[in-house]
KOLTIMI-537612 format. One record per atom (N, C-alpha, C, O): atom name; z, y, x; residue in three letters. Coordinates in pm, whole numbers. Each point is the difference from the previous one (the first is absolute). Example, Ala and Ser with C-alpha at 12.3 -4.5 7.8 and 13.67 -1.06 7.14 Angstrom:
% residues 2
REC   name        z        y        x   resn
REC      N      780     -569     1319    ALA
REC     CA        0      119      -89    ALA
REC      C        0      120       90    ALA
REC      O       66       -2      104    ALA
REC      N     -138      107     -139    SER
REC     CA        6      119       82    SER
REC      C       73      109      -77    SER
REC      O       17      111       51    SER
END
This chain:
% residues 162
REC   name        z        y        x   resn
REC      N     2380    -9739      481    UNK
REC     CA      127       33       61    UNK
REC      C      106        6     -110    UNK
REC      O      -55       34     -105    UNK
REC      N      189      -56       88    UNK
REC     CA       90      -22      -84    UNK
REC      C       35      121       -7    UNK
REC      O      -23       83       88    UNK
REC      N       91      -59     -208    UNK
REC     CA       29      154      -22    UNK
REC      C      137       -2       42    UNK
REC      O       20      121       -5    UNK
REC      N       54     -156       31    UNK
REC     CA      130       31      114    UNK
REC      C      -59       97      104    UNK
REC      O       23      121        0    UNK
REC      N     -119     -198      108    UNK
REC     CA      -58       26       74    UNK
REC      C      -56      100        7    UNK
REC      O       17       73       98    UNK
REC      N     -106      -37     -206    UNK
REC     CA      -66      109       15    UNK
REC      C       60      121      -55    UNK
REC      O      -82       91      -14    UNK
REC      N      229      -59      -30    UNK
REC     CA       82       92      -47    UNK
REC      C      109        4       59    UNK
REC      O       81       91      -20    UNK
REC      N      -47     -242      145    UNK
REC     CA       88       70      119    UNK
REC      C      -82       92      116    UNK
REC      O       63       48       95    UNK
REC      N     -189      -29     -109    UNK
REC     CA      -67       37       86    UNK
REC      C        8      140        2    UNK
REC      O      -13       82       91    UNK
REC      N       38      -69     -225    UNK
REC     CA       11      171      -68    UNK
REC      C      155       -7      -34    UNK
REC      O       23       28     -117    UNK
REC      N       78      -57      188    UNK
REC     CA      101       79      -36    UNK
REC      C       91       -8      149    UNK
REC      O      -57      -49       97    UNK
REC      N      161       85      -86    UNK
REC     CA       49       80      133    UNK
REC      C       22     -140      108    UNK
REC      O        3     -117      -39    UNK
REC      N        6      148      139    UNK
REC     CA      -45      -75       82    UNK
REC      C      186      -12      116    UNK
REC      O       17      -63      104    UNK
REC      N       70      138     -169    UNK
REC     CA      123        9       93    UNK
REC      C       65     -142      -48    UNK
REC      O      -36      -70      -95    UNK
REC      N      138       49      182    UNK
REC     CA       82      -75       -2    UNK
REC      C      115      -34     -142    UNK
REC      O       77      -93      -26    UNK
REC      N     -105      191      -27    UNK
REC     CA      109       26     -143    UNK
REC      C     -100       -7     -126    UNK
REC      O       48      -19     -112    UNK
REC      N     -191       34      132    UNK
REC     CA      -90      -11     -116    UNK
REC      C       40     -106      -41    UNK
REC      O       49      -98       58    UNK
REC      N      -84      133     -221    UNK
REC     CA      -24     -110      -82    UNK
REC      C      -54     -119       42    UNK
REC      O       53     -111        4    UNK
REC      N     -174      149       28    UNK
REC     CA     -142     -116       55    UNK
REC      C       90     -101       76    UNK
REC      O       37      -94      -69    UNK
REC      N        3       95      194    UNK
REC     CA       84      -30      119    UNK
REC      C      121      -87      -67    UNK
REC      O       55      -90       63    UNK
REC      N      -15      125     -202    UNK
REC     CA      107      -48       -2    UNK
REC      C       -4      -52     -171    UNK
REC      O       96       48      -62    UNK
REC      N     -177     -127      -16    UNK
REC     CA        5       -7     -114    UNK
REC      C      -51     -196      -13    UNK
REC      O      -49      -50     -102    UNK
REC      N       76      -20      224    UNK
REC     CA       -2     -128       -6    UNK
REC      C       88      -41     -121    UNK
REC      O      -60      -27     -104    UNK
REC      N      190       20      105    UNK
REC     CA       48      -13     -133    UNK
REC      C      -58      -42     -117    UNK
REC      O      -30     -107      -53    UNK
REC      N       20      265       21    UNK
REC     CA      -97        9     -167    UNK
REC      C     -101     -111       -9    UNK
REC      O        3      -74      -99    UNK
REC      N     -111       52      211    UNK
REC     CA      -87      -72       19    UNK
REC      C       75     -134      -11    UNK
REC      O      -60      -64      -87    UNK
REC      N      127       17      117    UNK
REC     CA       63     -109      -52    UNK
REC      C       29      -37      -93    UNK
REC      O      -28     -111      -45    UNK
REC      N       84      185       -2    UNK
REC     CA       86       41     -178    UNK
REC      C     -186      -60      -57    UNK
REC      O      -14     -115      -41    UNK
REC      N      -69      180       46    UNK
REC     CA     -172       38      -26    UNK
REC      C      -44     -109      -25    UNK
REC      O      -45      -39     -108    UNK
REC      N       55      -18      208    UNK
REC     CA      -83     -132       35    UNK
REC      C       62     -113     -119    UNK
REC      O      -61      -51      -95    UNK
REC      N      209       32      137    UNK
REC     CA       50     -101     -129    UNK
REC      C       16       46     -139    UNK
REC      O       61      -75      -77    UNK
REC      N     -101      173       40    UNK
REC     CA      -54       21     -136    UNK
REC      C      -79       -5      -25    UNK
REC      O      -19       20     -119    UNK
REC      N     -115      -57      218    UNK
REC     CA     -156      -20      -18    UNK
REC      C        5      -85     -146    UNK
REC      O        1       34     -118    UNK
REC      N        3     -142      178    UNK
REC     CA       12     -121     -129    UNK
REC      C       31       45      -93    UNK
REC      O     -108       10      -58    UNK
REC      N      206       42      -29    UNK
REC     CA       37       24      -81    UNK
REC      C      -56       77      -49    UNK
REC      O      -32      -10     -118    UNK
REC      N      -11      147      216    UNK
REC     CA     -101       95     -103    UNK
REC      C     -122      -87      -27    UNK
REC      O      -53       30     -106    UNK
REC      N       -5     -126      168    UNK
REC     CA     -144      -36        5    UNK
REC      C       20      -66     -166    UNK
REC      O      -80       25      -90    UNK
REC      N      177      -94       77    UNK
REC     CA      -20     -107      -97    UNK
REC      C       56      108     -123    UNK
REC      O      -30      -33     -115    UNK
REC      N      105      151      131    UNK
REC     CA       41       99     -156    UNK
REC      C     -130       42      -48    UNK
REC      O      -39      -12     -116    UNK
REC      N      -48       79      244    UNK
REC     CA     -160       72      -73    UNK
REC      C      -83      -94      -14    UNK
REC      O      -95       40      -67    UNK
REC      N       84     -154       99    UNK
REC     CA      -71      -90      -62    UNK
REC      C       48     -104     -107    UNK
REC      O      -78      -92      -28    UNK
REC      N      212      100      -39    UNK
REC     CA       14        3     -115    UNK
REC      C      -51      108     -115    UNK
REC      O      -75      -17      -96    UNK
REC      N      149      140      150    UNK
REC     CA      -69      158      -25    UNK
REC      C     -157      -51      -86    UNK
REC      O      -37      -27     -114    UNK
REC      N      -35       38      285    UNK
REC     CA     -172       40      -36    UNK
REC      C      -24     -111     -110    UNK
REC      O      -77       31      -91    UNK
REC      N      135     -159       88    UNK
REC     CA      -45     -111      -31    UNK
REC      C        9       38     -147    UNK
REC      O     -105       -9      -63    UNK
REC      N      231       57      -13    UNK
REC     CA        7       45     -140    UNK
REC      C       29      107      -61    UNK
REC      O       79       26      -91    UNK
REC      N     -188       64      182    UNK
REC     CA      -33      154      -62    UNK
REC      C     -136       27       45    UNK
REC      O      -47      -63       95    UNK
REC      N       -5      134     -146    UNK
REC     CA     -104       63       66    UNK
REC      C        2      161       -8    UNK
REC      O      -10       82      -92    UNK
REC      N       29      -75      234    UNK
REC     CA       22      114       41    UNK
REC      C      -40      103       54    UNK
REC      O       52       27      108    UNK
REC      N     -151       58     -159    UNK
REC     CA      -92       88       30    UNK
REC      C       98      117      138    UNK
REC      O      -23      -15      120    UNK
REC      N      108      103     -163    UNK
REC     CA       51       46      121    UNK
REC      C      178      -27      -33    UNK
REC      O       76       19      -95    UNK
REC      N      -66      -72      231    UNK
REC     CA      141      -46       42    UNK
REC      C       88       78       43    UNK
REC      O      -43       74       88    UNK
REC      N      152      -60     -113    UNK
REC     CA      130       93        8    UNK
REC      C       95      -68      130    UNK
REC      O       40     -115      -15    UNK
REC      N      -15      172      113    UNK
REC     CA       50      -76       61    UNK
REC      C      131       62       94    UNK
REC      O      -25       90       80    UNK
REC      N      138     -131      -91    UNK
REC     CA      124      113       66    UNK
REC      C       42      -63      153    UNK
REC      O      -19     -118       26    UNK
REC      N       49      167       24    UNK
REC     CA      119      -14      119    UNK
REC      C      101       85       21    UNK
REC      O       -4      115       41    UNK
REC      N      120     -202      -83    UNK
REC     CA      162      100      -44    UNK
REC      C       25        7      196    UNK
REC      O       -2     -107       60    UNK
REC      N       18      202       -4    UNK
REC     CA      115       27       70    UNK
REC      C     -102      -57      104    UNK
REC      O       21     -104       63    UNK
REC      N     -151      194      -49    UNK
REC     CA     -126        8      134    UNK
REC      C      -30       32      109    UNK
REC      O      -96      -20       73    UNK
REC      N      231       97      -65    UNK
REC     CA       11       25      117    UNK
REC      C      -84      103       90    UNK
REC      O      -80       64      -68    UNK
REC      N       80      -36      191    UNK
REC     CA     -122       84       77    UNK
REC      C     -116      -96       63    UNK
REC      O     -109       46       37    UNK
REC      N      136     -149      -30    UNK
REC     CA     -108      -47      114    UNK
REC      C      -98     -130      -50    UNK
REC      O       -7      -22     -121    UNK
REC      N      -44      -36      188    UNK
REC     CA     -160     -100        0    UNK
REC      C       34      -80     -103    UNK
REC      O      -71      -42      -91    UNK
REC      N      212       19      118    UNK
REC     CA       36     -134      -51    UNK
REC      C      -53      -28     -136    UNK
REC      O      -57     -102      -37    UNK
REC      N       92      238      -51    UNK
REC     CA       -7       28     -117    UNK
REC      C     -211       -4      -15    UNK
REC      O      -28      -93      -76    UNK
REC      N      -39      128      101    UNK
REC     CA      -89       -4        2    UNK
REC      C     -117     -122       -5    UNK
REC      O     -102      -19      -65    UNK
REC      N      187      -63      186    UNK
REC     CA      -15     -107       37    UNK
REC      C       37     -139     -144    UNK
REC      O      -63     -106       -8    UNK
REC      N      163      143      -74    UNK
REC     CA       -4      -70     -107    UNK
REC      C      -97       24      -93    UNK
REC      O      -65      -92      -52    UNK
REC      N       46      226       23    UNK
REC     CA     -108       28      -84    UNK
REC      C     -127      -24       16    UNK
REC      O      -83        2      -91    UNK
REC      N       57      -30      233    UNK
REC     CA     -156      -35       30    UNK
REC      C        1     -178       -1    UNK
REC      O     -102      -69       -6    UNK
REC      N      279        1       13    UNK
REC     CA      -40     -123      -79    UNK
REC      C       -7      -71     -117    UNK
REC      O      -39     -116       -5    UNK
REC      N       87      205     -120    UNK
REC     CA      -18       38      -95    UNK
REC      C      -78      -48      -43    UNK
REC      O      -10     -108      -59    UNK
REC      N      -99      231      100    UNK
REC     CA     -138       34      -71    UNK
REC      C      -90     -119       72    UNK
REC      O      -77      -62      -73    UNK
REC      N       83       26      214    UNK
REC     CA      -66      -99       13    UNK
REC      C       11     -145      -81    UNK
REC      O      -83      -91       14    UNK
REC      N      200       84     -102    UNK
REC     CA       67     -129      -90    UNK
REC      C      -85       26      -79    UNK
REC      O      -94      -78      -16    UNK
REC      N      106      218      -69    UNK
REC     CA      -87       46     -117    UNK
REC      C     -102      -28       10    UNK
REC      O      -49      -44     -104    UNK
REC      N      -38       50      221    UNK
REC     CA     -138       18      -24    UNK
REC      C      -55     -156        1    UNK
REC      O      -91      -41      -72    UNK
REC      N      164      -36      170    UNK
REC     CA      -51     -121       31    UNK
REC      C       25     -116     -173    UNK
REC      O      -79      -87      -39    UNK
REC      N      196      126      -20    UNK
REC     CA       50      -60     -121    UNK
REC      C      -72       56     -156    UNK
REC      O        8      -49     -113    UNK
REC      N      -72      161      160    UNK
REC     CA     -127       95     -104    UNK
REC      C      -87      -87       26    UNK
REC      O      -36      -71      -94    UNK
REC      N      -19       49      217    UNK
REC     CA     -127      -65       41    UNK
REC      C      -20     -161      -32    UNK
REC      O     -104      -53      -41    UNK
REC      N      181       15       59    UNK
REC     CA       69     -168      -45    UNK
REC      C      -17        2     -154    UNK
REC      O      -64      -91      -53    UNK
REC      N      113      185      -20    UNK
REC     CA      -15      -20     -166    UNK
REC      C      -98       77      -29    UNK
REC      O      -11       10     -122    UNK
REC      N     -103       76      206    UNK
REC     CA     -119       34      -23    UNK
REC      C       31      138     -121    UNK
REC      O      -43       14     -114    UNK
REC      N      106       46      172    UNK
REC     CA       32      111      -57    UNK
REC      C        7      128       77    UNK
REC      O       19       -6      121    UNK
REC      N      -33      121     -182    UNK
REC     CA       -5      131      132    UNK
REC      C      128       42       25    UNK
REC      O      103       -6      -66    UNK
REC      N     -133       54      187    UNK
REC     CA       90       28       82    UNK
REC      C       95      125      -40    UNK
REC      O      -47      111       26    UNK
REC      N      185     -115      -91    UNK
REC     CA        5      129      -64    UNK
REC      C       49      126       58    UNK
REC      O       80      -29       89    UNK
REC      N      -98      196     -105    UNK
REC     CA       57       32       45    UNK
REC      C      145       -1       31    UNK
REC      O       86      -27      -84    UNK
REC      N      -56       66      236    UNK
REC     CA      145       17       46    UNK
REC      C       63      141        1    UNK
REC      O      -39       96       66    UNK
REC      N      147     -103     -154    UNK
REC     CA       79      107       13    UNK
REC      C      143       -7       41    UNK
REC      O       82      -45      -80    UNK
REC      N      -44       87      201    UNK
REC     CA      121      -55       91    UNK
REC      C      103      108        2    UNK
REC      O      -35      116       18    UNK
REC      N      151     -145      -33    UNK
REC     CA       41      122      -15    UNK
REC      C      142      -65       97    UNK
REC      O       50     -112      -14    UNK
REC      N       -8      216      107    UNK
REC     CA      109       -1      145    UNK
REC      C      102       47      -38    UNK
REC      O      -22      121      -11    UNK
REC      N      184     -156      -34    UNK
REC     CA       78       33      -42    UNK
REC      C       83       28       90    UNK
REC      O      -68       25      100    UNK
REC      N      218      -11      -66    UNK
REC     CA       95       79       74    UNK
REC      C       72      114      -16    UNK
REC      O      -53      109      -21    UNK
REC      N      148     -123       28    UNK
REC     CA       80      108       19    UNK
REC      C      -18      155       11    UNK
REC      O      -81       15       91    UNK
REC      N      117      112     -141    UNK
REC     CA      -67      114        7    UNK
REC      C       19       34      149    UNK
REC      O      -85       72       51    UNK
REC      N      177     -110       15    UNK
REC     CA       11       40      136    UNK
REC      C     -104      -84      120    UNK
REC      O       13       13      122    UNK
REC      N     -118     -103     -191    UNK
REC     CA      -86      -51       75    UNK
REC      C      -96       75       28    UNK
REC      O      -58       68      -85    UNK
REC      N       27      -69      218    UNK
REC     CA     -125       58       15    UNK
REC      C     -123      -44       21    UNK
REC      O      -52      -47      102    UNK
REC      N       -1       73     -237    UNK
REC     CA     -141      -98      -56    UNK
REC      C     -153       95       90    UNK
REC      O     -120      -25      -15    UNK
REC      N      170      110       85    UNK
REC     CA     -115       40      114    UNK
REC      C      -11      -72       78    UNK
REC      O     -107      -14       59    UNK
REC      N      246      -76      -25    UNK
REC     CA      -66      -95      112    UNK
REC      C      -91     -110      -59    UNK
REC      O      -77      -60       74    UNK
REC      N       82       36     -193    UNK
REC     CA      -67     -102      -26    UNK
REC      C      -99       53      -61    UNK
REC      O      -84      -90        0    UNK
REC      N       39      184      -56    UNK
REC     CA     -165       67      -14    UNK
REC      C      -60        9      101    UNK
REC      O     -116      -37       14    UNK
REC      N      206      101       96    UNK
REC     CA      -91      -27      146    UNK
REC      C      -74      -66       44    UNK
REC      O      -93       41       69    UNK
REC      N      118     -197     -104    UNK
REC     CA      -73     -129       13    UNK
REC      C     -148      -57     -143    UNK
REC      O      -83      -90      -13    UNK
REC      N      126      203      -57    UNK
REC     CA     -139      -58      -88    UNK
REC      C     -115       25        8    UNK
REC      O      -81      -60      -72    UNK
REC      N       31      183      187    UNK
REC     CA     -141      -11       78    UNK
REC      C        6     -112       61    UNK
REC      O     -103      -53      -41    UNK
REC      N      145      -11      101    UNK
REC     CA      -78     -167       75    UNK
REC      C       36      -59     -111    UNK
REC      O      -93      -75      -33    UNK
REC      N      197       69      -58    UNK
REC     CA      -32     -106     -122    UNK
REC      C      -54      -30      -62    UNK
REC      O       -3     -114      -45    UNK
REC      N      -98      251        3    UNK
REC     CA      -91       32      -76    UNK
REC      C      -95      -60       91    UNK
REC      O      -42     -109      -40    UNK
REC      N       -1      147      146    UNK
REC     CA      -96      -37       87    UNK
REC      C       -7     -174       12    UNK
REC      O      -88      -84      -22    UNK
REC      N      204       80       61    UNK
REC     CA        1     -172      -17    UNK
REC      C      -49      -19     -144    UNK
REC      O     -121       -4      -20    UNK
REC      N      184       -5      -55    UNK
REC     CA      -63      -39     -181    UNK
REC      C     -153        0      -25    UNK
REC      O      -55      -90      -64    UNK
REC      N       -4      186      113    UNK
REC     CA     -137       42       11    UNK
REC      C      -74     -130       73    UNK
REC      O      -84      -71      -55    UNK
REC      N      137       55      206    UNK
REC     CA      -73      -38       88    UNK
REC      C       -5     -161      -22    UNK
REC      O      -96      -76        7    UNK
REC      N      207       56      -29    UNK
REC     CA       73     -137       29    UNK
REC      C      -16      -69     -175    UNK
REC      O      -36     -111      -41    UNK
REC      N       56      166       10    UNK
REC     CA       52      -88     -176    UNK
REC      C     -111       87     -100    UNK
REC      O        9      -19     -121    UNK
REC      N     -101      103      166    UNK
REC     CA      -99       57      -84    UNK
REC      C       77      112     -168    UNK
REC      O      -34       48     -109    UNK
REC      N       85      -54      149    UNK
REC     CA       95      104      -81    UNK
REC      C       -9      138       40    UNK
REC      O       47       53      100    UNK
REC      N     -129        8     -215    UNK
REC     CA       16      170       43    UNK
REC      C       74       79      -79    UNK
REC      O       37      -36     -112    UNK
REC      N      -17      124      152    UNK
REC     CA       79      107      -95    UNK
REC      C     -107       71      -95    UNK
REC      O       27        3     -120    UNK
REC      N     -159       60      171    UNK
REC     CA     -120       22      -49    UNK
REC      C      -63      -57     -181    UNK
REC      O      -69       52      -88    UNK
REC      N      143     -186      103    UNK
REC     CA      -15      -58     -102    UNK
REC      C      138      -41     -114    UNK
REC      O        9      -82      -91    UNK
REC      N       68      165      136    UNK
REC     CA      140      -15      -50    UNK
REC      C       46     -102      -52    UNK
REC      O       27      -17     -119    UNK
REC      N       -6     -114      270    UNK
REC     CA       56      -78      -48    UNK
REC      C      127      -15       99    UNK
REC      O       35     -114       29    UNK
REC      N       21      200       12    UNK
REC     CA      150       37       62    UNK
REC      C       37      100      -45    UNK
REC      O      -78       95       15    UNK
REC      N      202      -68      -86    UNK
REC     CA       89      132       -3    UNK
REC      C      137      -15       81    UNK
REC      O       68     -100      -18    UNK
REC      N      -33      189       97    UNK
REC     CA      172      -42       57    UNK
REC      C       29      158      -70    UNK
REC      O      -76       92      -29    UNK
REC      N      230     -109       19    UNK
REC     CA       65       88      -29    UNK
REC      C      184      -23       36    UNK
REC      O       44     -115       -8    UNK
REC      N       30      205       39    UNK
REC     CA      114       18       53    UNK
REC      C       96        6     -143    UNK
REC      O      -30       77      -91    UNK
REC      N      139     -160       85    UNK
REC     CA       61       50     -123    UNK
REC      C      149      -13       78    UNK
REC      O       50     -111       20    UNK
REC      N       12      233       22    UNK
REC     CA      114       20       19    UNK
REC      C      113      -32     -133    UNK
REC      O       -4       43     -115    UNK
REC      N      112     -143      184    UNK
REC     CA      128      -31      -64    UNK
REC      C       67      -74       -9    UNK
REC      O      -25      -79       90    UNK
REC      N      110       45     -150    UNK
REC     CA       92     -117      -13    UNK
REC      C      -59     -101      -62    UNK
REC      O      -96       39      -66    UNK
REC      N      116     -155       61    UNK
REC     CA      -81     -137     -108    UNK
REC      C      145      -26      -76    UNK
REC      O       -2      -83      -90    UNK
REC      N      129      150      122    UNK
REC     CA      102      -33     -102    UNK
REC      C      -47       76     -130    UNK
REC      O       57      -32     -104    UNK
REC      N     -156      130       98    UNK
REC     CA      -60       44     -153    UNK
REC      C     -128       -4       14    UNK
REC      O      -66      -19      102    UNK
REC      N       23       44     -239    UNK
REC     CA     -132      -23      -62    UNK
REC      C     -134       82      136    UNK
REC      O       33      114       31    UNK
REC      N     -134     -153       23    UNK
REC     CA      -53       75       95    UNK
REC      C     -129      -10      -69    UNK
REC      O      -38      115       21    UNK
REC      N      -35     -157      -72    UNK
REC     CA     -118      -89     -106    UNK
REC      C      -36       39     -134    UNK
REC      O       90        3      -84    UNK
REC      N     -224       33       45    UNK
REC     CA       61      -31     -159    UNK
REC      C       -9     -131      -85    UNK
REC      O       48      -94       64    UNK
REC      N      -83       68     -153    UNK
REC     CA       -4     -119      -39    UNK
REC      C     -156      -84       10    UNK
REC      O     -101       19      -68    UNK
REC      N      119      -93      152    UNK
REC     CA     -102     -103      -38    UNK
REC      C      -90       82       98    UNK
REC      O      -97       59      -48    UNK
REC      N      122      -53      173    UNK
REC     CA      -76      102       90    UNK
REC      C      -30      -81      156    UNK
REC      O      -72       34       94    UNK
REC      N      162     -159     -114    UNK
REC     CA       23     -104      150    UNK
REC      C      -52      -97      -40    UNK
REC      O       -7        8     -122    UNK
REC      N      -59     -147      179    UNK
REC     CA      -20      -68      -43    UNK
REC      C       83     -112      167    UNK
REC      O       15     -121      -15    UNK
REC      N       16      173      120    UNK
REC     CA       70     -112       96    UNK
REC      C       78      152       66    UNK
REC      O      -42      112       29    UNK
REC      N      190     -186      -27    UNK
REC     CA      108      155       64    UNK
REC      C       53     -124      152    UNK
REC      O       15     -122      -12    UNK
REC      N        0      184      113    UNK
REC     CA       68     -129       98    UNK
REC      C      133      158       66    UNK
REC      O       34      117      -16    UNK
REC      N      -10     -256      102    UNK
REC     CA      142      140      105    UNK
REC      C       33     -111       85    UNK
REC      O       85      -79      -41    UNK
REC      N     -147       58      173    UNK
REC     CA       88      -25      110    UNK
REC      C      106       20       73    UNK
REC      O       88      -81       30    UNK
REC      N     -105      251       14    UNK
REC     CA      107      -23       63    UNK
REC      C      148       89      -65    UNK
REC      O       90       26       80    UNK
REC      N      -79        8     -203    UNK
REC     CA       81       90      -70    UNK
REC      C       52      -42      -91    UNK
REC      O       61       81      -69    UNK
REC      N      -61     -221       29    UNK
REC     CA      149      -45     -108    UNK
REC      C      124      -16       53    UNK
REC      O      110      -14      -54    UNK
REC      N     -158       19      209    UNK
REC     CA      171      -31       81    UNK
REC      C       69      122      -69    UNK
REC      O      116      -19      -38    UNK
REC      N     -187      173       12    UNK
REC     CA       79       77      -78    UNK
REC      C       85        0     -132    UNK
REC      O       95       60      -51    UNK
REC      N     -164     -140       31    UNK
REC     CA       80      -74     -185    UNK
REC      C      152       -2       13    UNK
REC      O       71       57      -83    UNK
REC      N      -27     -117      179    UNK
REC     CA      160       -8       23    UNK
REC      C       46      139       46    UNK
REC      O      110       -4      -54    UNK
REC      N     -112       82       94    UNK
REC     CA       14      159       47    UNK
REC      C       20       88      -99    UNK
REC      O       12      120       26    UNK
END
């Protein structure tokens, strides 16, 4: 089952939810596929990268965000496996604004987790997922050095002009 799917299942079900209303983003999503596919497989291709640093500026509350990261790691693993190398750990870290509320989007990492497990053999057990919330602006330093190895932002550079 696709992880959209299985994390609109778990979030509100009204007419004004996120879930109900985040076609958009998914658009925005989809035509950056390509582009991420071919950056981490430049990436994997000339590093070897035991655990991977990985950001999303401006994540927002809902699947959507999730939903990139589980295609991500599926790039990672399949482009590890291709150059016969292990799979490294993921450490993901959800950026936004301090006024975001990053409960809605922890909410969703029991079925993510569950999915990761079930679906893509990824456990937490074996610590090869970390997520973490980093409230703030991306107009300053949020990182320390040499801590990311792929940063993306769909739907939040329209803020750049603002």
């Amino acid at each position: 089952m696709e992880v959209v799917q299985v994390l609109h299942m778990n979030k509100g079900n009204g007419d004004t939810s996120y879930a109900k209303n985040s076609t958009v983003q998914r658009k925005i999503i989809s035509f950056g596929k390509t582009i991420i596919e071919e950056a981490l497989l430049e990436l994997s291709s000339n590093y070897d990268i035991d655990s991977m640093g990985i950001a999303d500026l401006g994540c927002s509350t809902g699947p959507n965000t999730l939903s990139v990261i589980s295609q991500i790691m599926d790039i990672v693993r399949a482009t590890s496996g291709h150059l016969r190398r292990p799979v490294p750990e993921f450490r993901l870290f959800f950026n936004d604004l301090y006024s975001n509320d990053f409960n809605s989007l922890f909410m969703l990492l029991p079925a993510f987790y569950k999915m990761l497990k079930e679906e893509k053999g990824i456990g937490l057990a074996s610590s090869q997922c970390f997520i973490s919330g980093v409230p703030g602006s991306f107009y300053g330093r949020l990182f320390p050095s040499n801590s990311l190895h792929f940063v993306y932002s769909f739907s939040s550079l329209h803020w750049l002009s603002q």
